[in-house]
C-alpha positions in Angstrom: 0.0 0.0 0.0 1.3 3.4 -1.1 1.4 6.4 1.4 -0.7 9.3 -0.6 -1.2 12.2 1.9 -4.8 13.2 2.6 -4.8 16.7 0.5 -2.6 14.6 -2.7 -5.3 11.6 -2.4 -7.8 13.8 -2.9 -6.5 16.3 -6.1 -6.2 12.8 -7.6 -9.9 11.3 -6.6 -10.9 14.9 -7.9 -9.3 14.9 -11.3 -10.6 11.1 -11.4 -13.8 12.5 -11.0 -13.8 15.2 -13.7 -12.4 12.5 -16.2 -14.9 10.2 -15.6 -17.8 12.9 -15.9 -16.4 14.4 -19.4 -16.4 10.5 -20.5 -20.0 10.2 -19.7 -20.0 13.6 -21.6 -18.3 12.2 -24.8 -20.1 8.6 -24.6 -23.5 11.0 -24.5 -21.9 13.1 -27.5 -21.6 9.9 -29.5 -24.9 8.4 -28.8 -26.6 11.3 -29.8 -24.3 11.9 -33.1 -22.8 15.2 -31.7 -20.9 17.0 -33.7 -17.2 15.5 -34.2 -15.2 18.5 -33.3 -17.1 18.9 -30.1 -16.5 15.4 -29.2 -12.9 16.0 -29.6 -12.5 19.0 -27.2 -14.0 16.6 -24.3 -12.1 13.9 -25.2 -9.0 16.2 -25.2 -10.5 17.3 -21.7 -10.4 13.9 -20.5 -6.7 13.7 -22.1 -5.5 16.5 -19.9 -7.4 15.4 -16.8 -5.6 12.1 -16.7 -2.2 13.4 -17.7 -2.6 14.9 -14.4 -3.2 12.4 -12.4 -0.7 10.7 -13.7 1.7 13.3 -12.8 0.1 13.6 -9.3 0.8 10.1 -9.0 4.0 10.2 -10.1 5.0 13.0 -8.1 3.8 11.5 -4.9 5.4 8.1 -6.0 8.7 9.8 -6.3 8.8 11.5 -2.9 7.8 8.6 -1.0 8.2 4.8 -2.2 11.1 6.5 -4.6 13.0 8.6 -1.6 12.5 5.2 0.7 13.6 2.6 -2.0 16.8 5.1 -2.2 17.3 5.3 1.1 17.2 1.5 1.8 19.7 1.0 -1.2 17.9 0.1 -4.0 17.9 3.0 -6.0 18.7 1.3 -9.0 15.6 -0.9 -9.0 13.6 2.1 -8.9 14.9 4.4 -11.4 14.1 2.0 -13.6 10.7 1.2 -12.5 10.4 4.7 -13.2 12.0 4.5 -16.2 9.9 1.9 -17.7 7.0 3.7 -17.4 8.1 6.4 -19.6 9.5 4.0 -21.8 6.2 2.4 -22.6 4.8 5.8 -23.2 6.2 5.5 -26.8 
């Protein structure tokens, strides 16, 4: 179980939250046949709100199971756990 302080835990539940309500949006879009470039802009919304949580995640990830792996000698192990997960971004 990862450490998340209460204030980071909830930015993330938040932008979670505002992802999931433009997906309803977008799944609504299509059933109705919206208009395409609409549907783009809330899928890009979507986009953006997950890219930060990802980097919320990543952030608190770094200063705590990062920093302690570090500290108990195995900073090798997780630079490149965090290196793979940039690697499989491309």
């Amino acid at each position: 179980m990862t450490y998340r302080p209460k204030d980071t835990q909830e930015r993330i539940l938040h932008r979670l939250k505002i992802a999931n309500g433009h997906l309803t949006k977008v799944i609504s879009m299509m059933e109705n046949h919206e208009y395409c470039v609409d549907i783009i802009h809330q899928s890009q919304a979507i986009q953006c709100a997950l890219k930060e949580v990802d980097n919320l995640i990543l952030e608190n990830h770094l200063k705590t199971c990062v920093a302690d792996s570090i500290k108990n000698g195995r900073e090798e192990e997780a630079i490149a756990e965090v290196m793979n997960v940039f690697r499989k971004k491309d």
